[in-house]
C-alpha positions, 0 to 999 in steps of 0.5 A, a space after each residue: 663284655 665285661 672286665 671279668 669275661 675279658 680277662 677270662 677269654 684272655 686266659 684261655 686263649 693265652 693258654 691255648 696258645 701257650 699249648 700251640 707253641 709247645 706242641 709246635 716246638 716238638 713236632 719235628 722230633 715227635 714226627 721222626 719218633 715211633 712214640 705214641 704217647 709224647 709228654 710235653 714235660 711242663 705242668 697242665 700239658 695235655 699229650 702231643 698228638 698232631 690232632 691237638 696241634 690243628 685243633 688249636 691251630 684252627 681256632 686260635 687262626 680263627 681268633 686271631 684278631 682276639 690276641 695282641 700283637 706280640 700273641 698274634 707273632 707268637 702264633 704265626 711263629 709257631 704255624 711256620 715252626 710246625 709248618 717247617 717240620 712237616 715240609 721235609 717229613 711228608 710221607 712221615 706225616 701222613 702216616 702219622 697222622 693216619 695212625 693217629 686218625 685211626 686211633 681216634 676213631 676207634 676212641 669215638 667208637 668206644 664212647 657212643 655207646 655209653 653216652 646216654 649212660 654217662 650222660 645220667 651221672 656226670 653232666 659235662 662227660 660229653 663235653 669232655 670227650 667231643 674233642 675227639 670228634 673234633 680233632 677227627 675233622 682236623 686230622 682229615 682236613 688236613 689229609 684231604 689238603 696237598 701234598 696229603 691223600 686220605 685213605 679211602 674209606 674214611 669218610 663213608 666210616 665217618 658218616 656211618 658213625 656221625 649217623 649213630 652219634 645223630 640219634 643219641 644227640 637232642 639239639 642245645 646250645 654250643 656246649 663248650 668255652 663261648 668264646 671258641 664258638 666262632 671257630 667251630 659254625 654249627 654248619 660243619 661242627 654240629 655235634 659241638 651243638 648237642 648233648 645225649 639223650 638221656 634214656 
């Protein structure tokens, strides 16, 4: 890896990592609010939801040892800051987290069946919105974890749609960053490995 790669991929995990830590610093006021939308009021900030939360938690775990010591602090830092607030809100995470678990799949529903056309126009729309899927696979991870239970029904919901979003993918290489590819195997990620159809 050469000097400008290595200072991208540090850029990039500095970034997610700086989002981590703000998404984590707001969670326990997030969690006991009934608002849906929480602003993070600092610049280049996506919206916290509880999915974005896990889905950096994810793969910045997985990256871990691609950080510095002071980074690698920072990041166990903001897991038990998040941690913390969870521990005494559990029943208000879980319905959280259902809430928005709902939400998303409604959004992944909304996108499929304008893939292909998307996909004519604009040659990263797909890239874009996958993270949907994604942040889908945290949020009922963590619901299938104790002292968490997902609703039932979800799953089989879940495999009737990836079964949609099948027949409008044709394989290719990881889609996103190359540097997150290690935390998202193709095994369980396999959409990550695909593009739509263009019809």
């Amino acid at each position: 890896m050469n000097n400008i790669d290595k200072n991208k991929e540090k850029a990039v995990l500095a970034h997610d990592l700086m989002i981590l830590e703000e998404m984590a610093a707001n969670m326990a006021d997030y969690l006991d609010s009934d608002v849906i939308d929480w602003t993070i009021p600092r610049a280049n900030m996506p919206g916290l939801t509880i999915g974005g939360y896990l889905m950096r938690q994810h793969r910045l775990g997985v990256l871990k040892a691609r950080l510095n010591e002071d980074d690698q602090a920072r990041l166990e830092a903001a897991v038990v800051e998040f941690n913390d607030a969870l521990s005494e809100r559990v029943v208000r995470f879980e319905t959280r987290a259902h809430q928005e678990l709902h939400t998303r799949i409604a959004e992944w529903i909304a996108v499929l069946p304008a893939l292909s056309r998307h996909a004519r126009t604009e040659a990263n729309y797909y890239a874009g919105v996958v993270d949907i899927r994604v942040v889908i696979s945290e949020l009922i991870n963590k619901l299938q974890s104790a002292p968490y239970r997902l609703e039932s029904g979800v799953i089989d919901e879940l495999n009737a749609i990836d079964l949609l979003l099948k027949e409008r993918l044709e394989e290719q290489d990881f889609i996103w960053d190359p540097i997150w590819q290690v935390a998202y195997p193709k095994s369980d990620y396999w959409w990550l490995y695909g593009s739509p159809r263009i019809t």
